[in-house]
KETORNU-640780 format. One record per atom (N, C-alpha, C): z negated, x negated, y negated; residue number from 1; residue in three letters. Coordinates in Angstrom, 3 decimals, decimal comma. Layout:
% KETORNU-640780
+----------+----------+----------+-----+------+
|        w |        u |        v | pos | code |
+----------+----------+----------+-----+------+
|        Z |        X |        Y | NUM |  ALA |
...
+----------+----------+----------+-----+------+
END
This chain:
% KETORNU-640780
+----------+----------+----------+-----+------+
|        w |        u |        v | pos | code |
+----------+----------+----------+-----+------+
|  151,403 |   67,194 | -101,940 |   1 |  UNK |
|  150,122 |   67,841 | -101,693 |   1 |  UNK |
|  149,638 |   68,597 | -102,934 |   1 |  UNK |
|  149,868 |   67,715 | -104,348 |   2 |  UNK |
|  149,729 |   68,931 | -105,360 |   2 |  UNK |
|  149,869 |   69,759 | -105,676 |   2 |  UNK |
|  151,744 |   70,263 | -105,493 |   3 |  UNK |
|  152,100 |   71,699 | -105,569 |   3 |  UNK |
|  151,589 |   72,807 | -104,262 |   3 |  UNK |
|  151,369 |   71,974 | -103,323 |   4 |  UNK |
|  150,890 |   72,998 | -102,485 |   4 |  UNK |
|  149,068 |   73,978 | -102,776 |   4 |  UNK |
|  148,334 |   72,719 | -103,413 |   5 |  UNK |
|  147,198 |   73,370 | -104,146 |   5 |  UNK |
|  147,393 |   74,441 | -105,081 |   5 |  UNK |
|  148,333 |   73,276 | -105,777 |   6 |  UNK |
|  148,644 |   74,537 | -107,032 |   6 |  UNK |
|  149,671 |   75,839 | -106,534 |   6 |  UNK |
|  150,391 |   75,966 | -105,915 |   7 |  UNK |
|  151,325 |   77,115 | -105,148 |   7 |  UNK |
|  149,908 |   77,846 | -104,549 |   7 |  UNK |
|  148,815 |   77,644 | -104,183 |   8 |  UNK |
|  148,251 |   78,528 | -103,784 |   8 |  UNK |
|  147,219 |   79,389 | -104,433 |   8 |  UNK |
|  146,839 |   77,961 | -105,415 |   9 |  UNK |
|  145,893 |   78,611 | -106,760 |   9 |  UNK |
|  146,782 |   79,788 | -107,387 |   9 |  UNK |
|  147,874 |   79,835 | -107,654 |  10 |  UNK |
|  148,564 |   80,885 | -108,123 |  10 |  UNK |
|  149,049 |   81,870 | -107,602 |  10 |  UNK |
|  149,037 |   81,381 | -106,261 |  11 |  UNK |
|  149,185 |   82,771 | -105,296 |  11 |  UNK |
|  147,803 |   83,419 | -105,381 |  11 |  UNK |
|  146,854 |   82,700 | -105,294 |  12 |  UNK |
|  145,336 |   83,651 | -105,352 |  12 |  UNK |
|  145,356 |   84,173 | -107,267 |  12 |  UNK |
|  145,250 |   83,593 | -108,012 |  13 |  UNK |
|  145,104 |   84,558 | -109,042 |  13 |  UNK |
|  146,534 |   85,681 | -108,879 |  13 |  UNK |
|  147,250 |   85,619 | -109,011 |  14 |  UNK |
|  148,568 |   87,032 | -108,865 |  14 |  UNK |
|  147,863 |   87,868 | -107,979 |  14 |  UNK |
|  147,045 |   87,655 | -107,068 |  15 |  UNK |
|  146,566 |   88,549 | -105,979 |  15 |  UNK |
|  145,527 |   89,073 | -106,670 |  15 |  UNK |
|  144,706 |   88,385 | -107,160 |  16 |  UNK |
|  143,608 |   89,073 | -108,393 |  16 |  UNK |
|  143,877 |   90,030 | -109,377 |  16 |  UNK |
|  144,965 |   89,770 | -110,158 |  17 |  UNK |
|  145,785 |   90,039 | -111,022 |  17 |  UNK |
|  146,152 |   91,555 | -110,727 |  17 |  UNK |
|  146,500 |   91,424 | -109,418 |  18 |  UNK |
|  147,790 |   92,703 | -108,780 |  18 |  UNK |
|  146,265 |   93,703 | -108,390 |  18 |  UNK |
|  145,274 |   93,179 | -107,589 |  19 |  UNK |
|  144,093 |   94,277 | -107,904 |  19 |  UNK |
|  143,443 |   94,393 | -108,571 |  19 |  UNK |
|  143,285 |   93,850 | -109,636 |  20 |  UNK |
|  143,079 |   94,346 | -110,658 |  20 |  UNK |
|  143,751 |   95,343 | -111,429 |  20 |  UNK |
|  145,187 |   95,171 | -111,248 |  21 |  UNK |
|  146,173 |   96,365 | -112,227 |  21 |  UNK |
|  145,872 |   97,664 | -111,078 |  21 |  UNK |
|  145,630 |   97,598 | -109,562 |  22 |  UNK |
|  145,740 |   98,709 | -109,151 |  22 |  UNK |
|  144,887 |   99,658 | -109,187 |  22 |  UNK |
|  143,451 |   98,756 | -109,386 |  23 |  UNK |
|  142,322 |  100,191 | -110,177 |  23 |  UNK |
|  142,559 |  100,032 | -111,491 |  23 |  UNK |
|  143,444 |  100,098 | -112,203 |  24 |  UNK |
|  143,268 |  100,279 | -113,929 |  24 |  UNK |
|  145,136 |  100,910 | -113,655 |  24 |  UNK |
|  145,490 |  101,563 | -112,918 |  25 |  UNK |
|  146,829 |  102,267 | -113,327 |  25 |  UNK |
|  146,096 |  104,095 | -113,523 |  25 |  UNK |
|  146,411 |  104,589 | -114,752 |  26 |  UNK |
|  146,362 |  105,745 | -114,826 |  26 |  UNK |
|  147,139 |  106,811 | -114,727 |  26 |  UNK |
|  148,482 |  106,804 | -114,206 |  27 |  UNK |
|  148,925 |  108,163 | -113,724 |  27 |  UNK |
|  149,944 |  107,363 | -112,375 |  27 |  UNK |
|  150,364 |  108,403 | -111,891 |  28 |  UNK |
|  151,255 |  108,113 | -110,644 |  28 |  UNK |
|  152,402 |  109,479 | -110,739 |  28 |  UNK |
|  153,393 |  109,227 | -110,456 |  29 |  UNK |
|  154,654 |  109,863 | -110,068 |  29 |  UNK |
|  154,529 |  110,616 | -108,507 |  29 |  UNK |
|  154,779 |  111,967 | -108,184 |  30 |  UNK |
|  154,683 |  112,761 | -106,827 |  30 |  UNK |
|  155,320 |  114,125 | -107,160 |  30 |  UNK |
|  155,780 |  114,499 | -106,110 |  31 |  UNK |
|  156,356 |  116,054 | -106,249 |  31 |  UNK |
|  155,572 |  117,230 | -107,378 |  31 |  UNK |
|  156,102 |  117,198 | -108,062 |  32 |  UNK |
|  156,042 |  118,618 | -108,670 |  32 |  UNK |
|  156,741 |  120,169 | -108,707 |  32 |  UNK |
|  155,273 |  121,390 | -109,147 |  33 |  UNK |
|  155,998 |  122,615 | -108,591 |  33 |  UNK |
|  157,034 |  122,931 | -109,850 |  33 |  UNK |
|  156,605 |  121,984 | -111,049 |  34 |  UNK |
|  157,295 |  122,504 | -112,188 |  34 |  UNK |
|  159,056 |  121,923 | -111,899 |  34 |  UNK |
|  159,244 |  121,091 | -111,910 |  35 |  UNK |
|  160,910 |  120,269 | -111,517 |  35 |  UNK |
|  160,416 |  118,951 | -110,736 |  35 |  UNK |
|  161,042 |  118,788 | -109,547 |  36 |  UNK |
|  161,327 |  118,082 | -108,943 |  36 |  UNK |
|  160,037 |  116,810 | -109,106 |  36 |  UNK |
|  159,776 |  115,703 | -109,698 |  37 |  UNK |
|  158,718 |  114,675 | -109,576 |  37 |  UNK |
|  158,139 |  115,151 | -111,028 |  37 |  UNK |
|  157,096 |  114,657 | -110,675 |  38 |  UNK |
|  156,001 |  114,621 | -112,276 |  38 |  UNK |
|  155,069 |  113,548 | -112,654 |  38 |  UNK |
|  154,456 |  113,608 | -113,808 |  39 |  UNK |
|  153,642 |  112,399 | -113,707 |  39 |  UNK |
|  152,470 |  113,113 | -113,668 |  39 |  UNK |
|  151,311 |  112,199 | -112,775 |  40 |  UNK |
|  149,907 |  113,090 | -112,676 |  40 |  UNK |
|  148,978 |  111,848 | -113,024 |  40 |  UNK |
|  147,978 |  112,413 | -113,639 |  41 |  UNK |
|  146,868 |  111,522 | -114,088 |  41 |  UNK |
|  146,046 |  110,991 | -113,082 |  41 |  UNK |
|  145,724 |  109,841 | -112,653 |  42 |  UNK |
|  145,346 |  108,979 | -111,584 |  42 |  UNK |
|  143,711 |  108,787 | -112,353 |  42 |  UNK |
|  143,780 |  109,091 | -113,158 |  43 |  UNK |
|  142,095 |  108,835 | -113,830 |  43 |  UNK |
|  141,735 |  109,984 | -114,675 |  43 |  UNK |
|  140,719 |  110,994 | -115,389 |  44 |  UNK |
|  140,365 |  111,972 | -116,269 |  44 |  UNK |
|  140,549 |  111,437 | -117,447 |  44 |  UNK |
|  141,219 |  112,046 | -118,282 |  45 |  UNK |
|  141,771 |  111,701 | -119,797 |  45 |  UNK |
|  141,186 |  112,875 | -120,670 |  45 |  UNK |
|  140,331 |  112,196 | -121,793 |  46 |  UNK |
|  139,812 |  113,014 | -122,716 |  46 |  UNK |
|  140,550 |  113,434 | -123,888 |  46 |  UNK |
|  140,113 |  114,304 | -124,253 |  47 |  UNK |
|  141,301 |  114,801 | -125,536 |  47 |  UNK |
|  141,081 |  113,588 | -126,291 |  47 |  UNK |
|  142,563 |  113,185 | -126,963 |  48 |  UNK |
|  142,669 |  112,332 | -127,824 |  48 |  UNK |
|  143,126 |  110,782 | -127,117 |  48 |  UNK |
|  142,642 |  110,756 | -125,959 |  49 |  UNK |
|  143,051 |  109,242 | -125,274 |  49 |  UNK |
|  144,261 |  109,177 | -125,221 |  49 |  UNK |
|  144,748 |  108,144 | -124,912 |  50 |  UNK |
|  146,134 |  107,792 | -124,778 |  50 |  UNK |
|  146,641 |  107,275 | -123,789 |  50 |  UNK |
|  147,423 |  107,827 | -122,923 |  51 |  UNK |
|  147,679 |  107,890 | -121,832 |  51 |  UNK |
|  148,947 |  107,436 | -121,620 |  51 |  UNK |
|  150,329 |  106,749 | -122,214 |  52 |  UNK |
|  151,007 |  105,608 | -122,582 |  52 |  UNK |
|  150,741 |  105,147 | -124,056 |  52 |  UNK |
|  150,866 |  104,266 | -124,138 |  53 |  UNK |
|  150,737 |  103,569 | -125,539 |  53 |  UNK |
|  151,912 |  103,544 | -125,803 |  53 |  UNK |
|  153,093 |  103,453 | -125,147 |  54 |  UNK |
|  154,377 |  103,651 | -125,658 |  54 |  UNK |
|  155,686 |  103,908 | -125,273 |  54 |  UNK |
|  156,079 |  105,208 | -125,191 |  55 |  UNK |
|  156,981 |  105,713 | -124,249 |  55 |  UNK |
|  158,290 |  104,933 | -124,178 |  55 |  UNK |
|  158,686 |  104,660 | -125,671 |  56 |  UNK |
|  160,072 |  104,415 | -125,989 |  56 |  UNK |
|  159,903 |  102,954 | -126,308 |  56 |  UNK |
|  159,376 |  101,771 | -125,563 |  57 |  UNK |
|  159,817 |  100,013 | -126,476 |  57 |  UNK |
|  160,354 |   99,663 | -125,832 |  57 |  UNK |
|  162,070 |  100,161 | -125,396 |  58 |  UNK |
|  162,797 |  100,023 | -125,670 |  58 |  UNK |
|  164,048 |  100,782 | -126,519 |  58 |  UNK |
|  163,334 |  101,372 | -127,359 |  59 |  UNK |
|  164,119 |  101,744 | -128,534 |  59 |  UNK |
|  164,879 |  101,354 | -128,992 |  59 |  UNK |
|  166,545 |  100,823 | -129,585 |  60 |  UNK |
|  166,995 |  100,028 | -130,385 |  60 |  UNK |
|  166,630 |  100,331 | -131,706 |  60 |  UNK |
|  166,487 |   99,130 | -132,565 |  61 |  UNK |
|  165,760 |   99,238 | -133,531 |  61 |  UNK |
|  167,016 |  100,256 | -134,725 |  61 |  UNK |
|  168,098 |  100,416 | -134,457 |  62 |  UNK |
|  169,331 |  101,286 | -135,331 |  62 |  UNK |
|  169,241 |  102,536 | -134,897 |  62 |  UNK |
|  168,372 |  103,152 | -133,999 |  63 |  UNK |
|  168,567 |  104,405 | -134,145 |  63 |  UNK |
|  166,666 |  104,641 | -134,250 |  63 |  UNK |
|  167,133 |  106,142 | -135,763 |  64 |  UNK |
|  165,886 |  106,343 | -136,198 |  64 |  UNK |
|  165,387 |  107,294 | -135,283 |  64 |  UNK |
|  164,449 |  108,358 | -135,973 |  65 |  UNK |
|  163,860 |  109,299 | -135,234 |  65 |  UNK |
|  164,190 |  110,179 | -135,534 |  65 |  UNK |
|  164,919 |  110,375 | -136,108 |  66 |  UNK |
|  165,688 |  111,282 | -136,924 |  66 |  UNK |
|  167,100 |  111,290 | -136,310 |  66 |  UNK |
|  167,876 |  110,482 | -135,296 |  67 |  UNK |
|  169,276 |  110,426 | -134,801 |  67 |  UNK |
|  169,137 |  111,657 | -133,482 |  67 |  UNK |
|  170,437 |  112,087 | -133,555 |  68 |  UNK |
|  170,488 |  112,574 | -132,103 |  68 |  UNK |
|  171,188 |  111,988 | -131,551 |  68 |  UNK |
|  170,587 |  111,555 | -129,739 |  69 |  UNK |
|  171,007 |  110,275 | -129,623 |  69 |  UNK |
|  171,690 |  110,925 | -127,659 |  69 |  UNK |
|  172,437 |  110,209 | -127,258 |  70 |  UNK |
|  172,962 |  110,578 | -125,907 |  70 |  UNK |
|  172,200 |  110,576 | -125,119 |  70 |  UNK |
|  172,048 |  111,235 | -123,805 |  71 |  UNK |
|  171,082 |  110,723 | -122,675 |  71 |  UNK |
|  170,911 |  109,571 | -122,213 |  71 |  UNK |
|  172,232 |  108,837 | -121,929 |  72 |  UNK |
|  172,390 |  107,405 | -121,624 |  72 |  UNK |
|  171,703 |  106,821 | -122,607 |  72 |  UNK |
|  171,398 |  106,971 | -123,898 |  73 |  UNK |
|  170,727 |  106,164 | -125,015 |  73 |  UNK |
|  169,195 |  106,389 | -124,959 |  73 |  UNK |
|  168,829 |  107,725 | -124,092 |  74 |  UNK |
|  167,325 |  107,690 | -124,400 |  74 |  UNK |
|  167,190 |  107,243 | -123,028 |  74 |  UNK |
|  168,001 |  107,566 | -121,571 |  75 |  UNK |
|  167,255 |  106,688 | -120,626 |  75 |  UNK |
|  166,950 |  105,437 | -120,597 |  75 |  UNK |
|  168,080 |  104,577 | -121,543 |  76 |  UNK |
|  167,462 |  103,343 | -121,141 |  76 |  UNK |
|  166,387 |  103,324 | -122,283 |  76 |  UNK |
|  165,984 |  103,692 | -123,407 |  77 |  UNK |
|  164,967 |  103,816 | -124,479 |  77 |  UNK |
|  163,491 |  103,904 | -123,532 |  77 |  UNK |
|  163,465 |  104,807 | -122,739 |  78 |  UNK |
|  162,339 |  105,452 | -122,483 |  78 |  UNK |
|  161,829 |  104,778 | -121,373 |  78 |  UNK |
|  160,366 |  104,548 | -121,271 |  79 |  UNK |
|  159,926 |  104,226 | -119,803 |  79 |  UNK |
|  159,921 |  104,903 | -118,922 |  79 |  UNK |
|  159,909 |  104,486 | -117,335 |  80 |  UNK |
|  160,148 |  104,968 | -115,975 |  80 |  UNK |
|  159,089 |  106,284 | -116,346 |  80 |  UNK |
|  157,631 |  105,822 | -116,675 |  81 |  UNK |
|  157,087 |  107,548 | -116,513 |  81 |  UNK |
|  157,251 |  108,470 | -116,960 |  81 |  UNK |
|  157,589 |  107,839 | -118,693 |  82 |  UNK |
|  158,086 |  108,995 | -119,689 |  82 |  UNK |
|  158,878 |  109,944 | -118,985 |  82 |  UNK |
|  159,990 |  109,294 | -117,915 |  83 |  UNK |
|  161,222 |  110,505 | -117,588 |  83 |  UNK |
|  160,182 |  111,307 | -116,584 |  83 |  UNK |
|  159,234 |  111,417 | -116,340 |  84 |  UNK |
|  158,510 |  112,398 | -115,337 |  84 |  UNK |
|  158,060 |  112,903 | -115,982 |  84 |  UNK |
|  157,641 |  113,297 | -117,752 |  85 |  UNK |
|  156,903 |  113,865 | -118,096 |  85 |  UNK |
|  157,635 |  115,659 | -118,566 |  85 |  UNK |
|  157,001 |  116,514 | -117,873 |  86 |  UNK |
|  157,958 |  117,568 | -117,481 |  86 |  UNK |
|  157,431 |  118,697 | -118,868 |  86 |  UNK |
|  158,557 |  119,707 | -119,154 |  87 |  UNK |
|  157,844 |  120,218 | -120,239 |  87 |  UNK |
|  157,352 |  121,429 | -120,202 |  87 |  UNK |
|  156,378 |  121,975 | -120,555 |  88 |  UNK |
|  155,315 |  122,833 | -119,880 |  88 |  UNK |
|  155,468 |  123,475 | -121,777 |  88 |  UNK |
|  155,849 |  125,286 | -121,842 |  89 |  UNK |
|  156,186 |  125,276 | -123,674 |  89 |  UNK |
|  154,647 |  126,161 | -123,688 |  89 |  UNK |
|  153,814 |  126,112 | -122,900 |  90 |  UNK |
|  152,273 |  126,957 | -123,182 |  90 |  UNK |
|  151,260 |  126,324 | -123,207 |  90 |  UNK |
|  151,473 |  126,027 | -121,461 |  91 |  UNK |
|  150,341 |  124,924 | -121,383 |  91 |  UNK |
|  150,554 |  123,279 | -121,105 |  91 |  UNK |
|  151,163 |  123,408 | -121,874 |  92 |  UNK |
|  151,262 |  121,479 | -122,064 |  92 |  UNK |
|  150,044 |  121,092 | -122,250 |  92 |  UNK |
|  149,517 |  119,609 | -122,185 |  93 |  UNK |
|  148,313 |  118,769 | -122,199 |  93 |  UNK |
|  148,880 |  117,354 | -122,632 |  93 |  UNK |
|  149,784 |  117,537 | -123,179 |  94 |  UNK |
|  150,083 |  115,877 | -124,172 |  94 |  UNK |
|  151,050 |  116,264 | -125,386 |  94 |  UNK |
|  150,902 |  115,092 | -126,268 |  95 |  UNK |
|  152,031 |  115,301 | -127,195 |  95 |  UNK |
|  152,220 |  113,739 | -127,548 |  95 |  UNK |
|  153,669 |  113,699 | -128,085 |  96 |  UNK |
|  153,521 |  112,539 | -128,363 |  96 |  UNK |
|  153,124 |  112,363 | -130,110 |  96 |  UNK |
|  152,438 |  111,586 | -130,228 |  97 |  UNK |
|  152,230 |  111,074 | -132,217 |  97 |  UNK |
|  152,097 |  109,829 | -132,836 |  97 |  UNK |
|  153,651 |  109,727 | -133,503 |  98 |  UNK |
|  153,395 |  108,297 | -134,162 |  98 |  UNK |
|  153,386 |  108,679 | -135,435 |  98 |  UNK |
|  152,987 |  107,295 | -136,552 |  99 |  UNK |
|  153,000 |  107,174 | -137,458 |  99 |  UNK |
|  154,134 |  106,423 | -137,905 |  99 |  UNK |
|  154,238 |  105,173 | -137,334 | 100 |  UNK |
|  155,621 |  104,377 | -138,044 | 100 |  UNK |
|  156,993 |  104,753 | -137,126 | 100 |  UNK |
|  157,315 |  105,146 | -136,281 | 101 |  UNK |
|  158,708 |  105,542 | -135,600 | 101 |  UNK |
|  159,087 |  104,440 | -134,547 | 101 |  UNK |
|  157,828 |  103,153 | -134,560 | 102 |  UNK |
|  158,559 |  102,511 | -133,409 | 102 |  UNK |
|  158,182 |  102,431 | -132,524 | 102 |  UNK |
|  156,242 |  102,952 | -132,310 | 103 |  UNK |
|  155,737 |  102,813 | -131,078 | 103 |  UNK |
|  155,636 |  104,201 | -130,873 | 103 |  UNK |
|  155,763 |  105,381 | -129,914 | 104 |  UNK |
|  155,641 |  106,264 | -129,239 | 104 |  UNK |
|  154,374 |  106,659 | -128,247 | 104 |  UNK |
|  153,465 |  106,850 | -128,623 | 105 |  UNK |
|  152,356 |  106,634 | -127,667 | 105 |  UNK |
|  152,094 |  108,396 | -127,401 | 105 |  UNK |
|  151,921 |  108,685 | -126,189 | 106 |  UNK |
|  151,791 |  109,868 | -125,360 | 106 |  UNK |
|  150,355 |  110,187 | -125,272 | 106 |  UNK |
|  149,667 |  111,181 | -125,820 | 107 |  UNK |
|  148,372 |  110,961 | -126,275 | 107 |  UNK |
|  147,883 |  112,761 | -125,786 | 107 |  UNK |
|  146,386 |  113,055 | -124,939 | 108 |  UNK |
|  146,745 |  114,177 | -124,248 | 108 |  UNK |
|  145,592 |  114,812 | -125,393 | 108 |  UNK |
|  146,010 |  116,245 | -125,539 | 109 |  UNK |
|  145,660 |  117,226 | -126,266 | 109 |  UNK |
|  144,665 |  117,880 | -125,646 | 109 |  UNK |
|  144,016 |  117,618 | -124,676 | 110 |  UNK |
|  143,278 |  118,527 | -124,294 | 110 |  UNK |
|  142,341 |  117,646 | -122,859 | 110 |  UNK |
|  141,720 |  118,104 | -122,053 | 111 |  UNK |
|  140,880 |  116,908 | -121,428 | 111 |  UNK |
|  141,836 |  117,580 | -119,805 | 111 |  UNK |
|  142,466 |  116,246 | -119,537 | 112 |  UNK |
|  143,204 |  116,344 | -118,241 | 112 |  UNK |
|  142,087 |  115,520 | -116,943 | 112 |  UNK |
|  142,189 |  116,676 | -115,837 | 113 |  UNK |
|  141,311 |  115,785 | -114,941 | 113 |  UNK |
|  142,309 |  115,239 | -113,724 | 113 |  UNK |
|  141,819 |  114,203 | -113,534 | 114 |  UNK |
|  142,607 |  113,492 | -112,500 | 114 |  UNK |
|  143,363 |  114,389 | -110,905 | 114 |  UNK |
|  144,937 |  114,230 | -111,242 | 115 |  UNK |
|  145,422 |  114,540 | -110,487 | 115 |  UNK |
|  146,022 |  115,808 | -110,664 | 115 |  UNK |
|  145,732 |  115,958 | -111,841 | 116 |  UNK |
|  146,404 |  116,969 | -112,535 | 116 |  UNK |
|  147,815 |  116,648 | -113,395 | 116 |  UNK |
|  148,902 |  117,668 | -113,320 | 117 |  UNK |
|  150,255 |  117,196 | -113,954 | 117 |  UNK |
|  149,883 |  117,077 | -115,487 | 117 |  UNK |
|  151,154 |  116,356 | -115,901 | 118 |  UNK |
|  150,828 |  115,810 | -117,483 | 118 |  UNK |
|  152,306 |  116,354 | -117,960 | 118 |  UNK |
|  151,956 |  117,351 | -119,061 | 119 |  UNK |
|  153,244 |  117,859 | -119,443 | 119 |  UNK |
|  153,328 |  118,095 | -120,909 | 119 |  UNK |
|  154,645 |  118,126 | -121,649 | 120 |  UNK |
|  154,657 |  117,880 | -122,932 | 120 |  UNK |
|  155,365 |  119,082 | -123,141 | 120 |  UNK |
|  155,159 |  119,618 | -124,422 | 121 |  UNK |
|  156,252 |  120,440 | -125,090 | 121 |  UNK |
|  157,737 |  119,913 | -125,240 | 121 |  UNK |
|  158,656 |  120,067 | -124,755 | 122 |  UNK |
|  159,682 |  119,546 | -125,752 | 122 |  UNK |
|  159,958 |  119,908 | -126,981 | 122 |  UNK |
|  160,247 |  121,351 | -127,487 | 123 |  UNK |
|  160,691 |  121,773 | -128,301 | 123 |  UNK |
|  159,458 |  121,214 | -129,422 | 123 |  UNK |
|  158,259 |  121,337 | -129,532 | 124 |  UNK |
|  157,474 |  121,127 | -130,373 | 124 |  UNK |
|  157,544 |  119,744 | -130,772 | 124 |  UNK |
|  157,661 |  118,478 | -129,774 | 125 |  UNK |
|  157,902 |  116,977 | -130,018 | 125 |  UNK |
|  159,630 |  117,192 | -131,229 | 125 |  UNK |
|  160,306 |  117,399 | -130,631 | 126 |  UNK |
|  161,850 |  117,679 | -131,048 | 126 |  UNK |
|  161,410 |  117,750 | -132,018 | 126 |  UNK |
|  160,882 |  118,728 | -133,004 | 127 |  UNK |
|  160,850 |  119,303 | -134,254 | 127 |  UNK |
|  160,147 |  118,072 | -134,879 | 127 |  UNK |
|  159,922 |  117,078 | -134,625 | 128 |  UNK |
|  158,919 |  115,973 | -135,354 | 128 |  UNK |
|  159,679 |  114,509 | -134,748 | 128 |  UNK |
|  160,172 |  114,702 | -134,279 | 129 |  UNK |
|  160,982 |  113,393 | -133,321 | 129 |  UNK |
|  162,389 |  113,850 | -132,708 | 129 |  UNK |
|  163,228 |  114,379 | -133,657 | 130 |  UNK |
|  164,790 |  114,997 | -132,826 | 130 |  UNK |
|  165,419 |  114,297 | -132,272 | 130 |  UNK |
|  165,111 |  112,759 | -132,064 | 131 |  UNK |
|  165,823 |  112,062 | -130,962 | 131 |  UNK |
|  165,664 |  112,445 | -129,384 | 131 |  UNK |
|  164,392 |  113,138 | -129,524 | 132 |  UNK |
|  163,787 |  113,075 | -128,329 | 132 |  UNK |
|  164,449 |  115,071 | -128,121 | 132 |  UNK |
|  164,919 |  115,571 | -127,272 | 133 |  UNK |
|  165,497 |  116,308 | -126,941 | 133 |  UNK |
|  164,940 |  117,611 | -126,615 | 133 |  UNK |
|  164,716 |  118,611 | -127,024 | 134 |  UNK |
|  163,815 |  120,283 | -126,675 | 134 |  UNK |
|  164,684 |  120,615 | -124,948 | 134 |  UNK |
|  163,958 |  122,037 | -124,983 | 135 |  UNK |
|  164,293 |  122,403 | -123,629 | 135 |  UNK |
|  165,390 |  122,832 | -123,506 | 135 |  UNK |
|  165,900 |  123,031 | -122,644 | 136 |  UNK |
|  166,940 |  123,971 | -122,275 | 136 |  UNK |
|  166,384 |  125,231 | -121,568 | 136 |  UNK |
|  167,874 |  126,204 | -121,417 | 137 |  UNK |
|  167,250 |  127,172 | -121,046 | 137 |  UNK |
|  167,002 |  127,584 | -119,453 | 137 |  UNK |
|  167,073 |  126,450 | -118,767 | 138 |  UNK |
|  166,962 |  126,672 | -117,659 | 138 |  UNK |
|  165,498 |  126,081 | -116,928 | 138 |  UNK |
|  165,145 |  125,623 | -118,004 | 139 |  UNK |
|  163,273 |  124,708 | -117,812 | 139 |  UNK |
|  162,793 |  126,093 | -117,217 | 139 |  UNK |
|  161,748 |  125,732 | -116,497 | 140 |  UNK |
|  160,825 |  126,362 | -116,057 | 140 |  UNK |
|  160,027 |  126,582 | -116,813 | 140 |  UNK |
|  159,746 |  128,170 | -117,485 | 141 |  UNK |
|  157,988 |  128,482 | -118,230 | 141 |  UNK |
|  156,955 |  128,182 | -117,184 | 141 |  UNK |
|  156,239 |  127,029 | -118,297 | 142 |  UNK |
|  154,796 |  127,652 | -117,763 | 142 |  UNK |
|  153,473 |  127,506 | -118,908 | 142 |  UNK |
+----------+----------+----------+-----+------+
END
């Protein structure tokens, strides 16, 4: 009879838990016109907020920021949204900026309103973080 109290006390907080994370998620993944999926801001982000705290923890700690590193090495590095973040070389609205090289936090440049795409420079990140990869020439301007 105990575990069944307790099996349910914990089924009710996880249920708390789980709505709680679903009004506090700020972007969502959906079709984009720029390439294929994107990430879009699920809440209004003011210049300067930070909108992942950290793209890359799973980084291995042997490669710097300074390596050029394989794709296979940055997909598994990078989080699921990071790979939606599409690169826009005009009007981008994020960049990423660290100070020590191990946390990566995606931080928007300009005030994004909800439901709007979230897009980074590549080439401009690259030049400050060359692990992380510029465009090619087949990206879409925008």
């Amino acid at each position: 009879m105990k575990y069944h109290v307790l099996f349910i006390i914990v089924f009710i907080l996880l249920i708390c838990l789980y709505m709680i994370n679903i009004n506090t998620v700020t972007t969502i993944i959906q079709p984009s016109h720029i390439h294929n999926q994107g990430l879009f801001a699920n809440t209004d982000f003011k210049k300067g907020d930070i909108i992942i705290p950290n793209l890359f923890p799973m980084k291995p700690e042997h490669i710097e920021f300074y390596d050029d590193v394989s794709l296979d090495m940055f997909s598994k590095s990078i989080i699921n949204e990071g790979k939606y973040v599409n690169h826009c070389n005009k009007s981008y609205n994020s960049n990423i900026l660290t100070n020590d090289f191990h946390t990566f936090p995606l931080i928007a440049t300009k005030h994004i309103k909800k439901n709007t795409e979230i897009t980074a420079n590549y080439n401009h990140i690259h030049k400050h973080i060359p692990f992380i990869a510029g465009s090619k020439k087949h990206f879409k301007k925008c």
